[in-house]
C-alpha positions in Angstrom: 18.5 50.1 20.4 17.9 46.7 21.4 17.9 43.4 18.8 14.6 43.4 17.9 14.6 47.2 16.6 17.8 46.2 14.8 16.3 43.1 13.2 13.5 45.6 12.5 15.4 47.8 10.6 17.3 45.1 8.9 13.4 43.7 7.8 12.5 47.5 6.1 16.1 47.2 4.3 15.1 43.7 3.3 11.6 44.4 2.2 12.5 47.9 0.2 15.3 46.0 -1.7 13.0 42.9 -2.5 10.1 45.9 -3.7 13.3 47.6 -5.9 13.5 43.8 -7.5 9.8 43.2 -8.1 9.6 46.7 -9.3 12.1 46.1 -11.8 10.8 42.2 -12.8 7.3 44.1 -13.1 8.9 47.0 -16.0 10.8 44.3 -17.8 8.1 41.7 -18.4 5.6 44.3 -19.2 7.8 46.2 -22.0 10.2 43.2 -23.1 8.2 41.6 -26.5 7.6 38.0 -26.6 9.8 37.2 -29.5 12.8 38.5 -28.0 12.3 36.8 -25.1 12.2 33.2 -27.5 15.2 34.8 -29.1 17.0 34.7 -26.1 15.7 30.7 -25.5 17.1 29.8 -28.8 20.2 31.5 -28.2 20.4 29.6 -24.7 21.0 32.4 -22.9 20.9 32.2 -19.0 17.2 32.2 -17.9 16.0 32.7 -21.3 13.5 29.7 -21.1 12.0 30.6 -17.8 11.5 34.2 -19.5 9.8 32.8 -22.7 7.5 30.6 -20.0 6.9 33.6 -18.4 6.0 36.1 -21.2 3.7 32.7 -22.7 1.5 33.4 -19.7 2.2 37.5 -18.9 -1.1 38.3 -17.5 -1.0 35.8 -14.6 2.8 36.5 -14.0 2.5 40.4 -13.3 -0.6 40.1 -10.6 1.3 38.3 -7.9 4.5 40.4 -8.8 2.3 43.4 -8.3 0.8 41.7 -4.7 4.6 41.3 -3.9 5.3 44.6 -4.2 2.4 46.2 -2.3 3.1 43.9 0.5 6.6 45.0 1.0 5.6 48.4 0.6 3.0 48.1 3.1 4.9 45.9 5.4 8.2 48.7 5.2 5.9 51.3 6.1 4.3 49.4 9.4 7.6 48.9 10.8 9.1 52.0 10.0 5.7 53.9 11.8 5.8 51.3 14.8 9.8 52.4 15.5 9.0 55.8 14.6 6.4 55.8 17.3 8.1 53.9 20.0 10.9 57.1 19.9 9.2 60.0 18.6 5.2 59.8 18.8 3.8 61.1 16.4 5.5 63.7 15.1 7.9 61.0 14.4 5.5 58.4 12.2 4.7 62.1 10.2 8.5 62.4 9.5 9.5 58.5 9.0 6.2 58.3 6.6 7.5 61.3 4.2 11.1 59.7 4.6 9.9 56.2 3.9 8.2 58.0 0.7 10.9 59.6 -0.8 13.3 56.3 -0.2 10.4 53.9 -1.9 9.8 56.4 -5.0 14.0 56.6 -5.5 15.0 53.4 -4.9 12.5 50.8 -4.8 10.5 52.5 -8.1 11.9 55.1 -10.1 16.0 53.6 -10.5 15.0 50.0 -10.9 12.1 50.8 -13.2 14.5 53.1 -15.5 16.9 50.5 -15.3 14.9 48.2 -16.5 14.0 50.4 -19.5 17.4 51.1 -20.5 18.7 47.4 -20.1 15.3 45.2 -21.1 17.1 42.1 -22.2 19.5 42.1 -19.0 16.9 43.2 -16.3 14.1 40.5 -17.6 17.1 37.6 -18.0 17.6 38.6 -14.3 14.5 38.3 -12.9 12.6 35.5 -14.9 14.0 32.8 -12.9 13.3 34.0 -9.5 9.9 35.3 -10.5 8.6 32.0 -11.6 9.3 30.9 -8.8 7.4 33.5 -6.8 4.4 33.3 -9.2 4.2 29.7 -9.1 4.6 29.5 -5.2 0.8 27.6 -4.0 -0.2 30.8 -1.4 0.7 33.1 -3.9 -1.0 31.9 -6.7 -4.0 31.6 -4.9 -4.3 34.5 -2.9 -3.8 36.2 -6.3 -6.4 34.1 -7.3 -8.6 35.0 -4.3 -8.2 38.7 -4.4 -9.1 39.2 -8.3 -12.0 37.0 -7.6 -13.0 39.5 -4.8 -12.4 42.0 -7.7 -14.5 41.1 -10.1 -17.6 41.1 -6.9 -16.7 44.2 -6.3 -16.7 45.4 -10.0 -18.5 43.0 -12.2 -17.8 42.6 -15.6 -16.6 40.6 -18.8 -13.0 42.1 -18.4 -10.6 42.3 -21.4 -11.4 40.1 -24.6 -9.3 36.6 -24.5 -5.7 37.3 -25.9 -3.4 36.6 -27.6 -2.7 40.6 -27.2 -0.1 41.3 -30.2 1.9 44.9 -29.7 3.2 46.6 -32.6 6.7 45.7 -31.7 6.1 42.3 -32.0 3.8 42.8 -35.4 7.3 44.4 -37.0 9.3 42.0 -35.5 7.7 39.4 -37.5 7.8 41.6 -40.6 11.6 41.7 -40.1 12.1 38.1 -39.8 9.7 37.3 -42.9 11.6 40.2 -44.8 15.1 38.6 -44.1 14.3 35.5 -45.4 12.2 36.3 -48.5 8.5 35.5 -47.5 7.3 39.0 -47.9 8.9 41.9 -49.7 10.2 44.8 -48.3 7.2 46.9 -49.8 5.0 44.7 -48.0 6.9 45.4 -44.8 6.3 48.9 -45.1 2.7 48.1 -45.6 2.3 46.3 -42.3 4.0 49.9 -41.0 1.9 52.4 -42.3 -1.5 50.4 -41.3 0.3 50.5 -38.0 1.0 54.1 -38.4 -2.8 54.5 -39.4 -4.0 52.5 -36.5 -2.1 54.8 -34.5 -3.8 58.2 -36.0 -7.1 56.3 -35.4 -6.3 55.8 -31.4 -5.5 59.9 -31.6 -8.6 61.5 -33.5 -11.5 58.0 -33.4 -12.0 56.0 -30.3 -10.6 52.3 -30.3 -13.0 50.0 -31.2 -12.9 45.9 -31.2 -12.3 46.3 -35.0 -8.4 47.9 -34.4 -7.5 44.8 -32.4 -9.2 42.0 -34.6 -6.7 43.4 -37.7 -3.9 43.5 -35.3 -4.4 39.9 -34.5 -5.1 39.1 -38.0 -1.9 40.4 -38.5 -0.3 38.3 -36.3 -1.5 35.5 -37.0 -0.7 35.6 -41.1 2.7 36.2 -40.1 3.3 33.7 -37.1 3.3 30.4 -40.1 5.9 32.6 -42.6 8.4 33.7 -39.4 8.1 29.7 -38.4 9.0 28.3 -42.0 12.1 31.0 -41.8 13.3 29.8 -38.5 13.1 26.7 -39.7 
């Protein structure tokens, strides 16, 4: 094996590793709520502001993550079929290709993403400040840019309504807050949870309309000036 197969395999190592991390900055900023990730600024934790910039503007964060990934992905599974085929023919891009499969699934998807569940906080404190780095690099950005552009020619249409997009954890979370220090009372807590619950029926038997997300911002937005005024 001469230096440039070694570098090559070095390069699929590299690239497989640097997919496990994007896979894993992908999970975390997807599932970790936005006032948790503030909770962690205040507190001053380690990478807690670049998470809360982050999570501010999720939607344009998670597209060149998820270009990063299918690159390496892509890129692993080129040199890994040009080696393959250099010793083997190809018989031997049929095995590397089911190989390279089952090493991407484990380890570059499946452990990082289930870490990431089970540690939320740590994994998105992690990756924050190296993925705002990678989302705010100028060819990124823009071949991001380029490729939902090309996108929406391809499939034309007015997309999702404008944010902000409020989860349920986040519409609790503010109940808490506003709970502990006496804006609403606890009965009006469990209010906010059982038209949650309800909403939740409704996606089960009635299909979602506009209406399900207008009170769920509504919601929000009564709550944001009360959770404010406690923090205070």
């Amino acid at each position: 094996m001469n230096n440039a197969q070694v570098a090559a395999l070095v390069a699929v190592v590299v690239l497989v590793a640097l997919g496990a991390f994007l896979a894993m900055a992908e999970t975390s900023l997807t599932h970790l709520p936005r006032t948790k990730a503030r909770t962690l600024e205040e507190e001053r934790r380690r990478g807690g502001a670049s998470l809360a910039r982050l999570l501010d503007h999720r939607e344009q964060v998670l597209n060149p993550v998820l270009l990063l990934v299918l690159v390496c992905h892509l890129s692993a599974a080129t040199i890994v079929g040009v080696l393959a085929q250099s010793y083997y023919g190809p018989v031997g891009i049929a095995v590397a290709t089911a190989v390279l499969a089952v090493v991407i699934f484990v380890c570059a998807e499946a452990a990082p993403k289930t870490w990431a569940l089970q540690h939320p906080e740590r994994s998105a404190l992690l990756v924050a400040p190296v993925v705002n780095v990678l989302a705010s690099f100028p060819p990124v950005r823009l071949l991001t840019r380029g490729l939902i552009a090309l996108s929406n020619v391809v499939l034309p249409g007015k997309g999702r309504p404008a944010g902000p997009v409020v989860s349920e954890e986040e519409l609790l979370a503010f109940a808490d807050v506003a709970v502990e220090a006496d804006v609403i009372e606890v009965e009006e807590r469990a209010l906010i949870r059982s038209i949650i619950d309800f909403g939740a029926y409704l996606y089960r038997t009635i299909p979602r309309g506009p209406g399900y997300f207008e009170v769920r911002r509504r919601l929000a937005a009564d709550l944001r000036p009360h959770v404010r005024e406690a923090a205070a």
